[in-house]
C-alpha positions as CSV (number, residue, x, y, z in Angstrom):
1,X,294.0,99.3,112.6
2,X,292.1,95.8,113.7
3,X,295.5,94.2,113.6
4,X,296.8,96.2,116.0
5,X,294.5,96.0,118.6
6,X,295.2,92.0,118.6
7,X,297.9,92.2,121.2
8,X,295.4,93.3,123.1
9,X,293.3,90.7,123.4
10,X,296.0,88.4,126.0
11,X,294.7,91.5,129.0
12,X,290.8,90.3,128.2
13,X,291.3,86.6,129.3
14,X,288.7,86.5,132.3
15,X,285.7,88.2,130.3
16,X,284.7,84.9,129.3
17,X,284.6,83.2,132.6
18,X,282.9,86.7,135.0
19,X,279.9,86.4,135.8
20,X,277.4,88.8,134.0
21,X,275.3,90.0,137.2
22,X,276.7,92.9,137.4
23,X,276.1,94.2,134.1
24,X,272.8,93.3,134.7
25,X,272.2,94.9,137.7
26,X,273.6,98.2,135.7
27,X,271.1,97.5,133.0
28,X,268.2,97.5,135.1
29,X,269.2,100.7,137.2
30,X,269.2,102.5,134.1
31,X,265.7,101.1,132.6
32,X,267.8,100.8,129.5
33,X,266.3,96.9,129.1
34,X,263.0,96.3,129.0
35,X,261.0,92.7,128.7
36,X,260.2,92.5,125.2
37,X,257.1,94.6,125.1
38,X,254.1,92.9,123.8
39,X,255.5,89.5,124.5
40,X,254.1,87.0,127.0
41,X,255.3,86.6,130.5
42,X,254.9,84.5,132.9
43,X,254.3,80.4,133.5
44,X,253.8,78.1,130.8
45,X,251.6,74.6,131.7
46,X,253.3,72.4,134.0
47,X,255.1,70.2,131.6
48,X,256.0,72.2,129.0
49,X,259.8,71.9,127.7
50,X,261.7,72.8,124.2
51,X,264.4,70.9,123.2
52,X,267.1,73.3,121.4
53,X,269.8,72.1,118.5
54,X,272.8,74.4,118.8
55,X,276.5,74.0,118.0
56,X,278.3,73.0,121.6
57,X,281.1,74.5,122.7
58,X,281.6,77.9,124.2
59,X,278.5,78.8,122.1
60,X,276.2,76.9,123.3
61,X,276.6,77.2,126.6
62,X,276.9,81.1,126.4
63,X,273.2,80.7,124.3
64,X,272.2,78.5,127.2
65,X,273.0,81.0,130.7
66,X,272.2,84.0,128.2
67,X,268.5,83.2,127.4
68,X,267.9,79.5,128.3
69,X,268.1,79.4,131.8
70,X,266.5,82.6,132.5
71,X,263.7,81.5,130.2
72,X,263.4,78.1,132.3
73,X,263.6,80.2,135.6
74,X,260.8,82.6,134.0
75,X,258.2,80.0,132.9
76,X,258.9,76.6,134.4
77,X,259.5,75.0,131.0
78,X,262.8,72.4,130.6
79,X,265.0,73.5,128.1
80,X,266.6,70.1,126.6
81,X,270.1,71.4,125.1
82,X,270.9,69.0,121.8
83,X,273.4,69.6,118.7
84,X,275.8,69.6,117.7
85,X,273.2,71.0,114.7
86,X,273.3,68.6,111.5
87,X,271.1,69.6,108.6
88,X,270.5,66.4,107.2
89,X,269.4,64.9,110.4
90,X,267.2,68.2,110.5
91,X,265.7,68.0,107.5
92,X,264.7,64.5,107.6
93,X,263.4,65.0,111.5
94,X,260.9,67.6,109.6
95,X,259.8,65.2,106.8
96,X,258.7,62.4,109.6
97,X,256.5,65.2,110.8
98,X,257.2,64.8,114.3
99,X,260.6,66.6,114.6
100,X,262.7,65.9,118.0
101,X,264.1,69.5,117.7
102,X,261.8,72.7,118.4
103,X,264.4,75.5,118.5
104,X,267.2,75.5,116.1
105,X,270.3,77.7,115.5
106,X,270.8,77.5,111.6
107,X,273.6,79.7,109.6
108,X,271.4,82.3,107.2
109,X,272.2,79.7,103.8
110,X,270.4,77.2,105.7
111,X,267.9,79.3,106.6
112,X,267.3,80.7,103.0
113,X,267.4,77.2,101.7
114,X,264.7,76.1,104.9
115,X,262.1,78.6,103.8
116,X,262.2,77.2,100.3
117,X,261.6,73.6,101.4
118,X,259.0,74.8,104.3
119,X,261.0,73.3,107.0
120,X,260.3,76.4,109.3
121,X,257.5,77.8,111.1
122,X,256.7,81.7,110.8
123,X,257.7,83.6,113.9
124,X,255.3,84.3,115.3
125,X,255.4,88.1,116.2
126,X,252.5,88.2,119.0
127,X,255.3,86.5,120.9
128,X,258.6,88.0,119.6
129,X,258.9,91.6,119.0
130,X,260.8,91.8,115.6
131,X,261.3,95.5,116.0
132,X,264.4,95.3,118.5
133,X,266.6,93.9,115.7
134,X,268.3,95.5,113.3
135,X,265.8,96.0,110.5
136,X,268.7,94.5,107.9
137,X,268.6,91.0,109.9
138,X,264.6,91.0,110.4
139,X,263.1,87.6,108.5
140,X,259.6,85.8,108.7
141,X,261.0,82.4,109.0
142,X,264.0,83.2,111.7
143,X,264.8,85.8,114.6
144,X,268.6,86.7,113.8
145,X,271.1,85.6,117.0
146,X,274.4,87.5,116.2
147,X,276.5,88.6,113.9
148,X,279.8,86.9,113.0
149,X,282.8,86.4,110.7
150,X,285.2,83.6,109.1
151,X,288.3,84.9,109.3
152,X,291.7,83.6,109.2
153,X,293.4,81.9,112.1
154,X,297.5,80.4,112.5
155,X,299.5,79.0,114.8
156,X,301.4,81.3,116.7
157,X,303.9,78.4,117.4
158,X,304.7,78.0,113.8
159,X,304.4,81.5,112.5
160,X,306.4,83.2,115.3
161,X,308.5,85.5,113.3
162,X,307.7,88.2,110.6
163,X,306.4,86.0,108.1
164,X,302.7,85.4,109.4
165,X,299.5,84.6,107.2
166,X,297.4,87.6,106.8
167,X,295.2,87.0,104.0
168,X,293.4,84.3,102.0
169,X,295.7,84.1,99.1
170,X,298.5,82.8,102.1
171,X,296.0,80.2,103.0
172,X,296.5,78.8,99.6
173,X,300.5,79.7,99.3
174,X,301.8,76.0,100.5
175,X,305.5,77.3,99.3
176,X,305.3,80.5,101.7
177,X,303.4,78.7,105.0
178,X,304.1,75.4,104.4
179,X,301.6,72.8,106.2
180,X,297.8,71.6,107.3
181,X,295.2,73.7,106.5
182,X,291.3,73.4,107.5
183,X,288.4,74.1,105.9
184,X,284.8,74.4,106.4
185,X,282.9,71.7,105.2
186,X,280.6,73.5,102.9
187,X,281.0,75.3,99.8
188,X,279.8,78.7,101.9
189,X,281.9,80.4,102.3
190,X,284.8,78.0,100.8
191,X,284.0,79.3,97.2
192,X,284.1,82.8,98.5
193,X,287.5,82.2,99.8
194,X,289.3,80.7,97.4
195,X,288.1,83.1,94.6
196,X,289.1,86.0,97.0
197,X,292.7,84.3,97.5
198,X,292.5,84.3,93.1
199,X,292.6,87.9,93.0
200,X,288.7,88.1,92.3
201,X,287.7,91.7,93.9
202,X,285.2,91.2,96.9
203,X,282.3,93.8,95.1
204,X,283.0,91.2,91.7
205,X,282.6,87.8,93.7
206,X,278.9,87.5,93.0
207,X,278.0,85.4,91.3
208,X,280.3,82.9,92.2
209,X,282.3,81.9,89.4
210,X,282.0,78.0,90.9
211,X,284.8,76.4,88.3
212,X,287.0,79.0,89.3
213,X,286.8,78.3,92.9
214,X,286.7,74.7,92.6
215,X,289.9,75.2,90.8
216,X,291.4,77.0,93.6
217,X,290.8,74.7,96.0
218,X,292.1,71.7,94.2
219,X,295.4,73.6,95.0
220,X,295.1,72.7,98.7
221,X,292.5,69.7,99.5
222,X,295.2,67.4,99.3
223,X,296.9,69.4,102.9
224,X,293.6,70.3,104.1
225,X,291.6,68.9,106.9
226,X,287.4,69.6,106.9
227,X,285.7,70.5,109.7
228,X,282.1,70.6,110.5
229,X,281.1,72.1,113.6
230,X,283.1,75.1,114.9
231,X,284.5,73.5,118.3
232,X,286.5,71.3,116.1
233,X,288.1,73.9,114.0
234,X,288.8,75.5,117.5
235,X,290.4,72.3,118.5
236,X,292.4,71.1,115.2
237,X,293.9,75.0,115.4
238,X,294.8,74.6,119.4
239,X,295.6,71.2,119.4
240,X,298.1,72.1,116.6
241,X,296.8,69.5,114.1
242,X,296.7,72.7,111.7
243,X,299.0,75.2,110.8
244,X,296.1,77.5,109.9
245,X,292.6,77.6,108.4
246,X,289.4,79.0,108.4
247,X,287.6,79.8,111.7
248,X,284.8,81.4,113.3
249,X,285.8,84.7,114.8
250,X,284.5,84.1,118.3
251,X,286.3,80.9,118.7
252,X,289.4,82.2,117.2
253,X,289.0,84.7,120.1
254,X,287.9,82.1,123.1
255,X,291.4,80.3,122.4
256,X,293.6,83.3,122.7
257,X,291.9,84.6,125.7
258,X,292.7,80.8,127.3
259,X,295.9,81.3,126.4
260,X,296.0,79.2,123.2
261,X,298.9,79.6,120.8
262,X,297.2,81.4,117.9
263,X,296.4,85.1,116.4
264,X,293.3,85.9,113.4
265,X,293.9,88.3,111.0
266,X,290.4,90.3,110.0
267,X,291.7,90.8,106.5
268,X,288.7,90.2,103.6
269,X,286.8,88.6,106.7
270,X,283.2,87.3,105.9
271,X,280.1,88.5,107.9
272,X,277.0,86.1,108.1
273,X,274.1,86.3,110.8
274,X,272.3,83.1,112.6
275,X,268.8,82.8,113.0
276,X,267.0,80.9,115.8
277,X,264.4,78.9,114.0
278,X,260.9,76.5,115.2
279,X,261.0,73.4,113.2
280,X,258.0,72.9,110.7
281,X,255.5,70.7,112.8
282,X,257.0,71.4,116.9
283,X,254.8,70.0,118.9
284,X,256.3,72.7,121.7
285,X,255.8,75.9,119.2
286,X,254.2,78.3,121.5
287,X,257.4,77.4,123.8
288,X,259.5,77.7,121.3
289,X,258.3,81.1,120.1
290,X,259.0,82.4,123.8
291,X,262.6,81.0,124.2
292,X,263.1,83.2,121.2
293,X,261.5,85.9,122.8
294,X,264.1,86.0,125.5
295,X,266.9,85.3,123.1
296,X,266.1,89.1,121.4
297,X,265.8,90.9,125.3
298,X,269.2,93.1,125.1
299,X,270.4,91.5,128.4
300,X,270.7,88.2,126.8
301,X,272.0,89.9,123.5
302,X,274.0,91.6,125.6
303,X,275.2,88.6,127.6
304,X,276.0,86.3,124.5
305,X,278.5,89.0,123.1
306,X,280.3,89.3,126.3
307,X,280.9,85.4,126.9
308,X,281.1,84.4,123.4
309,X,282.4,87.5,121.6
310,X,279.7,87.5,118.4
311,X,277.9,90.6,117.5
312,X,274.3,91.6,118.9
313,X,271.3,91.3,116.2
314,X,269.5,94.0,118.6
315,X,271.1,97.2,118.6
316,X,270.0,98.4,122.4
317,X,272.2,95.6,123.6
318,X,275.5,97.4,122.6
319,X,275.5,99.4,126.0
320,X,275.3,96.6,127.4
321,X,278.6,94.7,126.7
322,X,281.1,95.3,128.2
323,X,283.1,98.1,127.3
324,X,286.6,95.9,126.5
325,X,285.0,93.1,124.8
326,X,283.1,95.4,121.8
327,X,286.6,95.7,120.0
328,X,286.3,92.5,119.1
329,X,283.0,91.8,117.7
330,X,282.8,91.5,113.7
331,X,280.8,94.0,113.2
332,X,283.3,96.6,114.9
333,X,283.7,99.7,112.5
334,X,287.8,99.7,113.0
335,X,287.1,96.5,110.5
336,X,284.8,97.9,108.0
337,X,286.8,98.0,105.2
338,X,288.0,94.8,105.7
339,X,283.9,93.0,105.8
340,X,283.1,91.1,103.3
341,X,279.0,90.3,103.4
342,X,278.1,86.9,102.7
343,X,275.0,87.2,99.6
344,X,272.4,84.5,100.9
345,X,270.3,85.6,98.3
346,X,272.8,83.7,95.9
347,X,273.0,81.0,98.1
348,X,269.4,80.8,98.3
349,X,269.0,79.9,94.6
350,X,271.9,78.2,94.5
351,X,273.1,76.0,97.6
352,X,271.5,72.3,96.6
353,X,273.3,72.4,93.2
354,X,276.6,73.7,94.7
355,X,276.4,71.3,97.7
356,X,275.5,68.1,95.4
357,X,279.3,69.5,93.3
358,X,280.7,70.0,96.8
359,X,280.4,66.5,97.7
360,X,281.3,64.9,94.5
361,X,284.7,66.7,94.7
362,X,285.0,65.9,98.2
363,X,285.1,62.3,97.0
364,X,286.9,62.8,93.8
């Protein structure tokens, strides 16, 4: 069923660019969103700014009209937009003790790996009202942003015919769909993927048998390209550097709305969440804690979705998107058999080792 509704997505190409006053307009007339109850309102001191570390792209700047800009219009504080996000840089911005970045957007490994190290503040919830998320997503150290998915993008130029890549097992079949792949540059979720395209069943992949995958991915790194923020695996796909690869689901979408030459598959696709986190030591925390207050209203929830197609973390928001555009979030049900959920509580106890191997083999 999700397959066939990809044609579809070519009649959906000005969602992206519309402006979202209308939808907010309808929201208020119905009462149906709030201000975060609880939560403070109104000016901050004159002078007051948060600089936030995101990943560019269309992201970013749908993160930045959704809740930036009306948080800057709401309390006179100067939203510095920074990124794209680099955890090293990150982590060693937090040991100085005087980190440059007060709000980040981190993937939920970072964030499991952040809390062990103490590199995050608690949210504080005086400020931001953790009962409008999903109670699934809710975590001390991070308010969770959306919901999203690596799935499986190709070139509609070189797969034009029948024989098109569906799953991950193609990804790896260089005899079958010959040329450049890319790959995340992390071992989550490149172990989960190449153990998936080994056969391994997606309710047996934890705990990652990491030799296994390691294995599976020597098959390809030689015709492989690794990318590390997700506008470049958007641009290596469009600019046809790539035959296929791994990509986030949003941008996947953003370039075949613009008319780029390329189709997803949601086959064995992986859901993970991000998490807006204060850096450990902000000097701008009480800022901070309110620009991720207006992140979690619905509207911007709401707003996010419909410019950059990832799922709301608030459930309210979802009568709020626009009615074509919630076919192709992740966490549509028309694609429930086929989501995999990413198991940060693996990750948590086991990223540093698997990173350090990562690396090495990288090199090797």
């Amino acid at each position: 069923m999700a397959k066939d509704l990809l044609p579809q997505l070519g009649s959906l190409g000005r969602i992206g660019r519309r402006q979202f006053g209308a939808l907010l307009t309808g929201a208020t007339a119905l009462g149906a969103c709030p201000s975060l109850a609880g939560a403070e309102t109104g000016p901050l001191p004159k002078g007051s700014k948060v600089v936030f570390a995101s990943w560019g792209g269309m992201y970013q700047n749908a993160q930045k009209v959704a809740f930036c800009e009306p948080f800057s219009k709401q309390t006179g504080a100067q939203v510095i937009q920074d990124g794209p996000v680099d955890y090293a840089k990150y982590r060693a911005m937090v040991a100085s003790g005087t980190p440059n970045w007060d709000v980040i957007d981190v993937s939920i490994d970072f964030l499991y790996a952040g809390i062990v190290d103490g590199l995050f503040e608690t949210i504080d919830t005086s400020i931001v009202d953790n009962k409008l998320f999903e109670p699934k997503y809710v975590n001390q150290y991070g308010a969770p942003a959306i919901v999203w998915a690596y799935i499986l993008g190709y070139s509609t130029t070189t797969y034009a015919g029948a024989n098109k890549p569906q799953t991950w097992a193609d990804l790896f079949d260089l005899k079958k769909f010959p040329g450049r792949r890319m790959l995340r540059d992390r071992p989550t979720p490149m172990l989960e993927i190449a153990l998936l395209a080994d056969g391994v069943p997606s309710d047996k992949l934890y705990p990652l048998d990491v030799d296994r995958g390691f294995k599976k991915l020597d098959t390809i790194k030689d015709q492989s390209i690794f990318w590390t923020t997700n506008s470049q695996s958007q641009q290596l796909l469009v600019d046809g550097e790539v035959v296929m690869g791994v990509i986030n689901s949003s941008r996947a979408t953003d370039s075949i709305l613009k008319g780029g030459k390329l189709a997803i598959s949601w086959k064995q696709h992986l859901q993970s969440v991000d998490y807006l986190v204060v850096s450990k030591g902000s000097r701008n925390r009480d800022a901070a804690m309110r620009l991720i207050a207006e992140m979690a209203t619905p509207q911007a929830q709401a707003m996010v979705s419909d410019i950059g197609f990832s799922a709301p973390t608030v459930p309210t928001a979802f009568p709020l998107i626009k009615d074509e555009v919630r076919p192709y979030l992740p966490s549509n049900p028309a694609y429930a058999s086929e989501s995999i959920l990413v198991d940060q509580n693996y990750w948590r106890d086991n990223l540093s080792r698997v990173e350090e191997r990562w690396t090495a083999w990288k090199l090797a």
